[in-house]
C-alpha positions, 0 to 999 in steps of 0.5 A, a space after each residue: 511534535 518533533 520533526 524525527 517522530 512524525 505523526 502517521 495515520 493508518 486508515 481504519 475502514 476495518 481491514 485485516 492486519 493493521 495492527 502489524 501496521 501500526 507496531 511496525 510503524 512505532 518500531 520504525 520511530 514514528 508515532 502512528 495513530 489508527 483512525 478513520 477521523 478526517 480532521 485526524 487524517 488531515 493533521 499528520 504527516 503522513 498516511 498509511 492505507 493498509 488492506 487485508 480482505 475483500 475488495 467489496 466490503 472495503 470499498 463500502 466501508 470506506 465510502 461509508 466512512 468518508 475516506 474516499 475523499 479524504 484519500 484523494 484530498 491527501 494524496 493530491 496535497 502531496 503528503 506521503 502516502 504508503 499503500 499496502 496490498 489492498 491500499 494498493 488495489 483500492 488505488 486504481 479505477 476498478 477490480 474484478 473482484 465483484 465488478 467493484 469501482 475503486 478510488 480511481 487515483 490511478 488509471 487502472 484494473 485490477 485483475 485475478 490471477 488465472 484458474 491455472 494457479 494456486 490462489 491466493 498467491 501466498 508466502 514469500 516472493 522475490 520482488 525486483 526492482 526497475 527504478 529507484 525510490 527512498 522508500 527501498 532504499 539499501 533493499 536489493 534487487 531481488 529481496 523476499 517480500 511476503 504476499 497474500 492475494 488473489 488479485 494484482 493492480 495493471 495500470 494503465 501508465 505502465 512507468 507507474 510500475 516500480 518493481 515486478 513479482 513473477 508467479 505464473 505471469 509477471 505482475 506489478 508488485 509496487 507503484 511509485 510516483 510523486 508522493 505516493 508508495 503503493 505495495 503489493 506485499 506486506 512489510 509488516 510480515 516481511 521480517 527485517 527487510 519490510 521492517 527496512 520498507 517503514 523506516 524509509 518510509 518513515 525517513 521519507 516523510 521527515 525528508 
């Protein structure tokens, strides 16, 4: 395998949209695999946790599966890791969705949006950025991204927080730190500029 076309695994615990992912990640040069096998997990170079649906299911899906562990063992080995809406969600300690336990990897809530709007919160929304990463790189401040969800992550270490989105409040739309890239918005539906979001991502991972 050469070093410019790494291996991603997008992890399958049967969530919604993942192969947007998978055809994004392909156009963006890698070679992307949907698997929910360990020993698959452990051989790439990278990991993509996408989500799309129900907090509940998707946790007991993923504990079913084993991928709670292979998760943390991943993202505590340093390989890179990019978590998309729910994959962002499912990193910190709890929802509110159902009172649900998550993966914990992040000290954290997640919490739904107030009565007073129109849920989900749907279609494109700025997204501004307050620290710098590789993965938006050459994105401006600003930039539309497209979002689907009723829920949004608060952790607890506010720096963990890259960018902001306003919509009735203004809630954390990305975390970065180490090696982990964790978004609220959906890339793959972002048109050219969450095609962008991969092929840093992608970039990222052969740095």
């Amino acid at each position: 395998m050469s070093k410019s076309k790494p291996l991603i695994s997008i992890l399958d615990y049967q969530a919604g949209n993942i192969k947007s992912v998978e055809n994004a990640l392909i156009y963006s040069g890698a070679e992307a695999v949907i698997t929910s096998d360990p020993d698959t997990i452990d051989r790439s170079d990278a990991i993509v946790f996408p989500g799309q649906g129900s907090c509940i299911s998707s946790m007991s899906n993923i504990q079913s599966k084993g991928l709670d562990d292979t998760i943390k063992k991943a993202i505590l080995s340093g390989k890179p890791f990019l978590g998309i809406c729910l994959g962002l969600q499912l990193l910190l300690d709890r929802s509110e969705e159902g009172d649900t336990d998550c993966l914990g990897i992040i000290e954290g809530d997640v919490k739904r949006f107030g009565d007073d709007l129109k849920i989900p919160h749907m279609g494109w929304n700025k997204v501004y950025f307050n620290s710098e990463h590789p993965v938006f790189l050459d994105i401006p401040d600003g930039a539309y991204f497209y979002f689907i969800h009723s829920y949004y992550a608060v952790p607890s270490d506010a720096s963990l927080i890259s960018s902001t989105t306003e919509y009735g409040i203004e809630f954390c739309s990305s975390i970065t730190f180490d090696n982990v890239v964790a978004v609220q918005f959906h890339p793959e539906k972002s048109g050219e500029t969450g095609l962008k979001v991969y092929g840093n991502f992608v970039n990222f991972v052969n740095s």
